[in-house]
Legacy VTK file of the C-alpha trace (Angstrom):
# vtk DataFile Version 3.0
C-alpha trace
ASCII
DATASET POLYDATA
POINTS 209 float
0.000 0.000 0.000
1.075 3.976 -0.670
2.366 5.419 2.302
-0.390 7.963 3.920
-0.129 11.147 5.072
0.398 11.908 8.847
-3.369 12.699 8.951
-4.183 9.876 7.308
-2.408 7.862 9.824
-3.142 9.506 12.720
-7.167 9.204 11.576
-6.485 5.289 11.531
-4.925 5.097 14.320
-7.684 6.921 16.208
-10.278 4.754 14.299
-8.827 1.695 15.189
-8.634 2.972 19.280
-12.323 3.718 18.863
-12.893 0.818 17.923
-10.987 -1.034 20.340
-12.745 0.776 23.296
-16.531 1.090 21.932
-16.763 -1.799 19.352
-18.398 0.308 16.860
-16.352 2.970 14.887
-16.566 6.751 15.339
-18.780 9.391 13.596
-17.220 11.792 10.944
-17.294 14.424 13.507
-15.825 12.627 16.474
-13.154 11.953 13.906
-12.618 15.744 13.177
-12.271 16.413 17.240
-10.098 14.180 18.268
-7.949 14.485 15.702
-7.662 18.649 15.842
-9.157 18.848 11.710
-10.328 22.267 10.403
-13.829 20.584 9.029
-15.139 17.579 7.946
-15.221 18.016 4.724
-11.247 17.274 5.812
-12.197 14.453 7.605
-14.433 13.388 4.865
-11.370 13.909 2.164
-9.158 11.493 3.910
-11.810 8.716 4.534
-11.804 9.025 0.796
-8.218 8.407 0.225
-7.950 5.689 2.862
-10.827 3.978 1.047
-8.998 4.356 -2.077
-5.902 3.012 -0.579
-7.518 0.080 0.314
-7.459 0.649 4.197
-10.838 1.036 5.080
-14.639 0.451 3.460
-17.123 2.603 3.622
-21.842 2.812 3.898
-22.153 6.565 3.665
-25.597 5.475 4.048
-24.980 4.734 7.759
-23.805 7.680 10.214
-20.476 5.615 11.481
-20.119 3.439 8.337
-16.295 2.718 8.831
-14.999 -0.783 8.610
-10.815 -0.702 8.842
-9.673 -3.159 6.540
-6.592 -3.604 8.619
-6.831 -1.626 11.834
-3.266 -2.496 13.132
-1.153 -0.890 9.801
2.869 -1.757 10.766
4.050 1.953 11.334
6.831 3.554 13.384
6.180 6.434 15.045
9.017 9.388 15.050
9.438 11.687 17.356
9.264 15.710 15.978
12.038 16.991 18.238
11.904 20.682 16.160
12.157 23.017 12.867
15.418 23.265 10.816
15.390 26.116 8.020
16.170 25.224 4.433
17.146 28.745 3.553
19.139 30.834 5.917
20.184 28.899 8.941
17.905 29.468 11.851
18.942 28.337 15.522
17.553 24.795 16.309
17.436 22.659 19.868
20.397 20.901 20.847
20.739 17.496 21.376
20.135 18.106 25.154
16.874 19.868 24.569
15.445 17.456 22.180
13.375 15.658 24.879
11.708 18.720 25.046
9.830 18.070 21.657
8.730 14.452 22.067
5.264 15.376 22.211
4.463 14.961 18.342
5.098 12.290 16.126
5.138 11.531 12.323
3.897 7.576 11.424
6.082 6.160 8.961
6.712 2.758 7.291
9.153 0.475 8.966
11.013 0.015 5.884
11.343 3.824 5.935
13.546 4.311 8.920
16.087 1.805 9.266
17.528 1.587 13.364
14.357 3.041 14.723
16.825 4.221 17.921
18.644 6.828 16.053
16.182 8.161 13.620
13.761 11.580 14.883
11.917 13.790 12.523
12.506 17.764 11.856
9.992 19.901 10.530
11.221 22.063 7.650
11.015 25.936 7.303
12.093 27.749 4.034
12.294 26.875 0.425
16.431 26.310 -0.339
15.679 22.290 -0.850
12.620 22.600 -3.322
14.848 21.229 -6.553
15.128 18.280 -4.030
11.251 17.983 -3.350
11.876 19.036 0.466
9.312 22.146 0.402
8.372 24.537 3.788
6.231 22.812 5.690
7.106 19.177 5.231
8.859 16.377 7.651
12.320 15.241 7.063
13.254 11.693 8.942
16.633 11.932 9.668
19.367 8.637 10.697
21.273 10.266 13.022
25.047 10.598 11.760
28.401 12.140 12.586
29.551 11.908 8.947
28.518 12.624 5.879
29.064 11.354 2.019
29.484 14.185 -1.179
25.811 14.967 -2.241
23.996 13.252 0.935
21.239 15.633 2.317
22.392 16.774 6.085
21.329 18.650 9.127
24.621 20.590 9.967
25.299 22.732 12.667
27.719 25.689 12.231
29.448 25.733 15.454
30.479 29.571 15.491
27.285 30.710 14.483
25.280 28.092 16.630
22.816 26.994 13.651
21.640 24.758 11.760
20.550 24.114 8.636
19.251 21.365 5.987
21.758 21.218 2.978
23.306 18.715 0.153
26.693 18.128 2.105
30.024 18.346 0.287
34.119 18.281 1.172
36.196 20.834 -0.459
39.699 20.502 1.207
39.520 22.115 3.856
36.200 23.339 3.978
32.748 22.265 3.430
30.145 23.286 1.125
26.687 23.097 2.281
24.771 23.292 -1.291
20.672 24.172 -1.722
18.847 23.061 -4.090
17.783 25.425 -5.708
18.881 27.971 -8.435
18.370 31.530 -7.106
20.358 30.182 -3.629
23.912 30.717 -3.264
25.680 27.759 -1.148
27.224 28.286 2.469
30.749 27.720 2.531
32.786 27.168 5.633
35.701 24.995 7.339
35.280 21.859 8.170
36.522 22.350 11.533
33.202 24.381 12.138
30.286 21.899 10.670
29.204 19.050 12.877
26.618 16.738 10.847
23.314 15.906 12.558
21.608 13.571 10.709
21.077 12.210 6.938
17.324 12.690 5.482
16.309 9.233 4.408
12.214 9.774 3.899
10.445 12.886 3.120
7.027 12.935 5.096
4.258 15.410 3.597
0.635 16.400 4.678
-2.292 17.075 2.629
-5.643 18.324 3.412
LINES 1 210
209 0 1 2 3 4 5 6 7 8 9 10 11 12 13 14 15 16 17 18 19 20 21 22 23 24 25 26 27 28 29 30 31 32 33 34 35 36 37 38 39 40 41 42 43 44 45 46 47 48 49 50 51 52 53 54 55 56 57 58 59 60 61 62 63 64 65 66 67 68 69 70 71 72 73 74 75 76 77 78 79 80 81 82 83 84 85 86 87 88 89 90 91 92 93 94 95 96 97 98 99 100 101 102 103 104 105 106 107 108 109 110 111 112 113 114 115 116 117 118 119 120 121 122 123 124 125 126 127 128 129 130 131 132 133 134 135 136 137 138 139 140 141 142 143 144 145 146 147 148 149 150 151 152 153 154 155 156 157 158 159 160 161 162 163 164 165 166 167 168 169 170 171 172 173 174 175 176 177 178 179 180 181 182 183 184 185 186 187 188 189 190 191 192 193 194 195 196 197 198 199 200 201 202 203 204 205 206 207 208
Protein backbone atom coordinates (compact mmCIF):
# COMPACT_ATOMS: atom_id res chain seq x y z
CA UNK A 1 0.00 0.00 0.00
CA UNK A 2 1.07 3.98 -0.67
CA UNK A 3 2.37 5.42 2.30
CA UNK A 4 -0.39 7.96 3.92
CA UNK A 5 -0.13 11.15 5.07
CA UNK A 6 0.40 11.91 8.85
CA UNK A 7 -3.37 12.70 8.95
CA UNK A 8 -4.18 9.88 7.31
CA UNK A 9 -2.41 7.86 9.82
CA UNK A 10 -3.14 9.51 12.72
CA UNK A 11 -7.17 9.20 11.58
CA UNK A 12 -6.48 5.29 11.53
CA UNK A 13 -4.93 5.10 14.32
CA UNK A 14 -7.68 6.92 16.21
CA UNK A 15 -10.28 4.75 14.30
CA UNK A 16 -8.83 1.69 15.19
CA UNK A 17 -8.63 2.97 19.28
CA UNK A 18 -12.32 3.72 18.86
CA UNK A 19 -12.89 0.82 17.92
CA UNK A 20 -10.99 -1.03 20.34
CA UNK A 21 -12.74 0.78 23.30
CA UNK A 22 -16.53 1.09 21.93
CA UNK A 23 -16.76 -1.80 19.35
CA UNK A 24 -18.40 0.31 16.86
CA UNK A 25 -16.35 2.97 14.89
CA UNK A 26 -16.57 6.75 15.34
CA UNK A 27 -18.78 9.39 13.60
CA UNK A 28 -17.22 11.79 10.94
CA UNK A 29 -17.29 14.42 13.51
CA UNK A 30 -15.82 12.63 16.47
CA UNK A 31 -13.15 11.95 13.91
CA UNK A 32 -12.62 15.74 13.18
CA UNK A 33 -12.27 16.41 17.24
CA UNK A 34 -10.10 14.18 18.27
CA UNK A 35 -7.95 14.49 15.70
CA UNK A 36 -7.66 18.65 15.84
CA UNK A 37 -9.16 18.85 11.71
CA UNK A 38 -10.33 22.27 10.40
CA UNK A 39 -13.83 20.58 9.03
CA UNK A 40 -15.14 17.58 7.95
CA UNK A 41 -15.22 18.02 4.72
CA UNK A 42 -11.25 17.27 5.81
CA UNK A 43 -12.20 14.45 7.61
CA UNK A 44 -14.43 13.39 4.86
CA UNK A 45 -11.37 13.91 2.16
CA UNK A 46 -9.16 11.49 3.91
CA UNK A 47 -11.81 8.72 4.53
CA UNK A 48 -11.80 9.03 0.80
CA UNK A 49 -8.22 8.41 0.23
CA UNK A 50 -7.95 5.69 2.86
CA UNK A 51 -10.83 3.98 1.05
CA UNK A 52 -9.00 4.36 -2.08
CA UNK A 53 -5.90 3.01 -0.58
CA UNK A 54 -7.52 0.08 0.31
CA UNK A 55 -7.46 0.65 4.20
CA UNK A 56 -10.84 1.04 5.08
CA UNK A 57 -14.64 0.45 3.46
CA UNK A 58 -17.12 2.60 3.62
CA UNK A 59 -21.84 2.81 3.90
CA UNK A 60 -22.15 6.56 3.66
CA UNK A 61 -25.60 5.47 4.05
CA UNK A 62 -24.98 4.73 7.76
CA UNK A 63 -23.81 7.68 10.21
CA UNK A 64 -20.48 5.62 11.48
CA UNK A 65 -20.12 3.44 8.34
CA UNK A 66 -16.30 2.72 8.83
CA UNK A 67 -15.00 -0.78 8.61
CA UNK A 68 -10.81 -0.70 8.84
CA UNK A 69 -9.67 -3.16 6.54
CA UNK A 70 -6.59 -3.60 8.62
CA UNK A 71 -6.83 -1.63 11.83
CA UNK A 72 -3.27 -2.50 13.13
CA UNK A 73 -1.15 -0.89 9.80
CA UNK A 74 2.87 -1.76 10.77
CA UNK A 75 4.05 1.95 11.33
CA UNK A 76 6.83 3.55 13.38
CA UNK A 77 6.18 6.43 15.05
CA UNK A 78 9.02 9.39 15.05
CA UNK A 79 9.44 11.69 17.36
CA UNK A 80 9.26 15.71 15.98
CA UNK A 81 12.04 16.99 18.24
CA UNK A 82 11.90 20.68 16.16
CA UNK A 83 12.16 23.02 12.87
CA UNK A 84 15.42 23.26 10.82
CA UNK A 85 15.39 26.12 8.02
CA UNK A 86 16.17 25.22 4.43
CA UNK A 87 17.15 28.74 3.55
CA UNK A 88 19.14 30.83 5.92
CA UNK A 89 20.18 28.90 8.94
CA UNK A 90 17.90 29.47 11.85
CA UNK A 91 18.94 28.34 15.52
CA UNK A 92 17.55 24.79 16.31
CA UNK A 93 17.44 22.66 19.87
CA UNK A 94 20.40 20.90 20.85
CA UNK A 95 20.74 17.50 21.38
CA UNK A 96 20.14 18.11 25.15
CA UNK A 97 16.87 19.87 24.57
CA UNK A 98 15.44 17.46 22.18
CA UNK A 99 13.38 15.66 24.88
CA UNK A 100 11.71 18.72 25.05
CA UNK A 101 9.83 18.07 21.66
CA UNK A 102 8.73 14.45 22.07
CA UNK A 103 5.26 15.38 22.21
CA UNK A 104 4.46 14.96 18.34
CA UNK A 105 5.10 12.29 16.13
CA UNK A 106 5.14 11.53 12.32
CA UNK A 107 3.90 7.58 11.42
CA UNK A 108 6.08 6.16 8.96
CA UNK A 109 6.71 2.76 7.29
CA UNK A 110 9.15 0.48 8.97
CA UNK A 111 11.01 0.01 5.88
CA UNK A 112 11.34 3.82 5.93
CA UNK A 113 13.55 4.31 8.92
CA UNK A 114 16.09 1.80 9.27
CA UNK A 115 17.53 1.59 13.36
CA UNK A 116 14.36 3.04 14.72
CA UNK A 117 16.83 4.22 17.92
CA UNK A 118 18.64 6.83 16.05
CA UNK A 119 16.18 8.16 13.62
CA UNK A 120 13.76 11.58 14.88
CA UNK A 121 11.92 13.79 12.52
CA UNK A 122 12.51 17.76 11.86
CA UNK A 123 9.99 19.90 10.53
CA UNK A 124 11.22 22.06 7.65
CA UNK A 125 11.01 25.94 7.30
CA UNK A 126 12.09 27.75 4.03
CA UNK A 127 12.29 26.87 0.43
CA UNK A 128 16.43 26.31 -0.34
CA UNK A 129 15.68 22.29 -0.85
CA UNK A 130 12.62 22.60 -3.32
CA UNK A 131 14.85 21.23 -6.55
CA UNK A 132 15.13 18.28 -4.03
CA UNK A 133 11.25 17.98 -3.35
CA UNK A 134 11.88 19.04 0.47
CA UNK A 135 9.31 22.15 0.40
CA UNK A 136 8.37 24.54 3.79
CA UNK A 137 6.23 22.81 5.69
CA UNK A 138 7.11 19.18 5.23
CA UNK A 139 8.86 16.38 7.65
CA UNK A 140 12.32 15.24 7.06
CA UNK A 141 13.25 11.69 8.94
CA UNK A 142 16.63 11.93 9.67
CA UNK A 143 19.37 8.64 10.70
CA UNK A 144 21.27 10.27 13.02
CA UNK A 145 25.05 10.60 11.76
CA UNK A 146 28.40 12.14 12.59
CA UNK A 147 29.55 11.91 8.95
CA UNK A 148 28.52 12.62 5.88
CA UNK A 149 29.06 11.35 2.02
CA UNK A 150 29.48 14.19 -1.18
CA UNK A 151 25.81 14.97 -2.24
CA UNK A 152 24.00 13.25 0.94
CA UNK A 153 21.24 15.63 2.32
CA UNK A 154 22.39 16.77 6.09
CA UNK A 155 21.33 18.65 9.13
CA UNK A 156 24.62 20.59 9.97
CA UNK A 157 25.30 22.73 12.67
CA UNK A 158 27.72 25.69 12.23
CA UNK A 159 29.45 25.73 15.45
CA UNK A 160 30.48 29.57 15.49
CA UNK A 161 27.29 30.71 14.48
CA UNK A 162 25.28 28.09 16.63
CA UNK A 163 22.82 26.99 13.65
CA UNK A 164 21.64 24.76 11.76
CA UNK A 165 20.55 24.11 8.64
CA UNK A 166 19.25 21.36 5.99
CA UNK A 167 21.76 21.22 2.98
CA UNK A 168 23.31 18.71 0.15
CA UNK A 169 26.69 18.13 2.10
CA UNK A 170 30.02 18.35 0.29
CA UNK A 171 34.12 18.28 1.17
CA UNK A 172 36.20 20.83 -0.46
CA UNK A 173 39.70 20.50 1.21
CA UNK A 174 39.52 22.11 3.86
CA UNK A 175 36.20 23.34 3.98
CA UNK A 176 32.75 22.27 3.43
CA UNK A 177 30.15 23.29 1.12
CA UNK A 178 26.69 23.10 2.28
CA UNK A 179 24.77 23.29 -1.29
CA UNK A 180 20.67 24.17 -1.72
CA UNK A 181 18.85 23.06 -4.09
CA UNK A 182 17.78 25.42 -5.71
CA UNK A 183 18.88 27.97 -8.44
CA UNK A 184 18.37 31.53 -7.11
CA UNK A 185 20.36 30.18 -3.63
CA UNK A 186 23.91 30.72 -3.26
CA UNK A 187 25.68 27.76 -1.15
CA UNK A 188 27.22 28.29 2.47
CA UNK A 189 30.75 27.72 2.53
CA UNK A 190 32.79 27.17 5.63
CA UNK A 191 35.70 25.00 7.34
CA UNK A 192 35.28 21.86 8.17
CA UNK A 193 36.52 22.35 11.53
CA UNK A 194 33.20 24.38 12.14
CA UNK A 195 30.29 21.90 10.67
CA UNK A 196 29.20 19.05 12.88
CA UNK A 197 26.62 16.74 10.85
CA UNK A 198 23.31 15.91 12.56
CA UNK A 199 21.61 13.57 10.71
CA UNK A 200 21.08 12.21 6.94
CA UNK A 201 17.32 12.69 5.48
CA UNK A 202 16.31 9.23 4.41
CA UNK A 203 12.21 9.77 3.90
CA UNK A 204 10.45 12.89 3.12
CA UNK A 205 7.03 12.94 5.10
CA UNK A 206 4.26 15.41 3.60
CA UNK A 207 0.63 16.40 4.68
CA UNK A 208 -2.29 17.08 2.63
CA UNK A 209 -5.64 18.32 3.41
Amino acid sequence: MRELSPKQWKILEFIGAFVDEHDYPPTIRQIQEACEISSTSVVDYNLRALERLGYIRRDRDVSRGIELVDKRPRVVAVPIIGTIAAGQPIPVPSPDTWQQYDSETVHVPPDRVGNREHVYALRVKGDSMIDALVNDGDIVIMQKAETAKDGEMVAAWLKDEQEATLKRFYHEGDRVRLQPANSTMAPIYTSAANIQVQGKVIHISRDNP
